[in-house]
C-alpha positions in Angstrom: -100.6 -124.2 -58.2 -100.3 -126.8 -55.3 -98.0 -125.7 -52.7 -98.0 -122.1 -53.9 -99.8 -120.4 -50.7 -97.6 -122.7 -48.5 -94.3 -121.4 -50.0 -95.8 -117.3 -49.7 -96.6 -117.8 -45.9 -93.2 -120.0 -45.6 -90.7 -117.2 -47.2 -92.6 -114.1 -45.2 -92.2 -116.2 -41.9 -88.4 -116.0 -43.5 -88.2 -112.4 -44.6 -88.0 -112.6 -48.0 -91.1 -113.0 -50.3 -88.9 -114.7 -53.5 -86.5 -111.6 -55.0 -87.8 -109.1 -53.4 -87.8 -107.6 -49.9 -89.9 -108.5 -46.7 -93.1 -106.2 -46.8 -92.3 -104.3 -43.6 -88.5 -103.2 -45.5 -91.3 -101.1 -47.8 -92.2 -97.7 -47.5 -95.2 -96.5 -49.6 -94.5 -92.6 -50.1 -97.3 -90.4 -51.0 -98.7 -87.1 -51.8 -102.5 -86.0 -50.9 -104.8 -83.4 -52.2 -108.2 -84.7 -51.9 -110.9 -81.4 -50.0 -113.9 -83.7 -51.1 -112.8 -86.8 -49.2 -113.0 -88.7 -52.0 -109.8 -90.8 -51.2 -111.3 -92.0 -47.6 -113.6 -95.0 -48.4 -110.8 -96.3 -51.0 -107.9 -95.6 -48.7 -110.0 -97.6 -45.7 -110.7 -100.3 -48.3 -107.1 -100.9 -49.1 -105.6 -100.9 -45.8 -105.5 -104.5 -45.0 -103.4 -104.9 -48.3 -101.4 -102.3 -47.9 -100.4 -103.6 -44.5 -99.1 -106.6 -46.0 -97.0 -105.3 -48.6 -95.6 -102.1 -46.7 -93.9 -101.5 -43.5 -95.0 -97.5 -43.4 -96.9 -95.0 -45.0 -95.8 -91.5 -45.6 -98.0 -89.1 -46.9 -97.5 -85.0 -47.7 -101.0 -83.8 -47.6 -102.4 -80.8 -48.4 -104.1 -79.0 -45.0 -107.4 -78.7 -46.9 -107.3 -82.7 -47.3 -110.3 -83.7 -46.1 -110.4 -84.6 -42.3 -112.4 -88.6 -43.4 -109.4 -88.9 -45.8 -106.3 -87.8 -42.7 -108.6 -90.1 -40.5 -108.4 -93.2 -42.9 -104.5 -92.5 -43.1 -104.4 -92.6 -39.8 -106.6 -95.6 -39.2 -103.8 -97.8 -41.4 -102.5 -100.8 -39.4 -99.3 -99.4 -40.4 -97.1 -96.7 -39.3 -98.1 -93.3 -40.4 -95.7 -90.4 -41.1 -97.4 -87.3 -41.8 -97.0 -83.9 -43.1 -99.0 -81.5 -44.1 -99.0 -78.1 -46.1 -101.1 -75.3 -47.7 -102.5 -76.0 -51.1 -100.3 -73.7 -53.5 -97.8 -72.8 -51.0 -95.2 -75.4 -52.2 -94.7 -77.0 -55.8 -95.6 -80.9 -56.5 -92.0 -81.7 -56.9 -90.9 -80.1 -53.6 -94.4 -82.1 -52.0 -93.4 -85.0 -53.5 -89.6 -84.6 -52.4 -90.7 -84.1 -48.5 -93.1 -87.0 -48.4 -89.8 -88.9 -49.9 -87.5 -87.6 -47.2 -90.5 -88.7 -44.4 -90.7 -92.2 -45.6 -86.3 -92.3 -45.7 -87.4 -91.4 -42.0 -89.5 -94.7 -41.2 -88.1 -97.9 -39.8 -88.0 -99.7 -43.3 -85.1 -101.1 -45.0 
């Protein structure tokens, strides 16, 4: 599509990107259980992208997540808000629910 890339770089330099809200209005929210470091390379890999569609990152990680995979959290070109917990000590919904209340914390939207 001619003109396509054009428009993109012309409605972000507006705020908008067509119907739906500028990227840094975005907050990805997140839970983490990952002792291997499994996660690390692919969460390295995807930051650049993630930086251009989300303005944060919150994340509720287990304390046994490996340190690689907390490292390439942190690493993100985004702003990270981070909590952490025992493995077992809290349920997935109640995990889930505090990595939700940590991104309503962030500067988005």
């Amino acid at each position: 599509m001619p003109g396509f890339e054009d428009d993109v770089v012309a409605t972000r330099a507006a705020g908008t990107f067509g119907d739906h809200a500028a990227p840094e209005s975005v907050c990805l929210v997140a839970t983490c259980h990952d002792p291997l470091g499994g996660f690390a390379a692919g969460v390295g890999a995807a930051g650049p992208a993630l930086a251009e569609v989300f303005g944060a990152v919150a994340v509720n990680a287990t304390a046994e997540t490996h340190p690689a995979t907390i490292a390439a959290l942190r690493a993100l070109a985004v702003p990270l808000l981070l909590d952490e917990h025992a493995a077992g000590t809290i349920g997935i919904g109640t995990a889930r629910k505090n990595a939700l209340d940590r991104g309503l914390q962030s500067d988005c939207g």
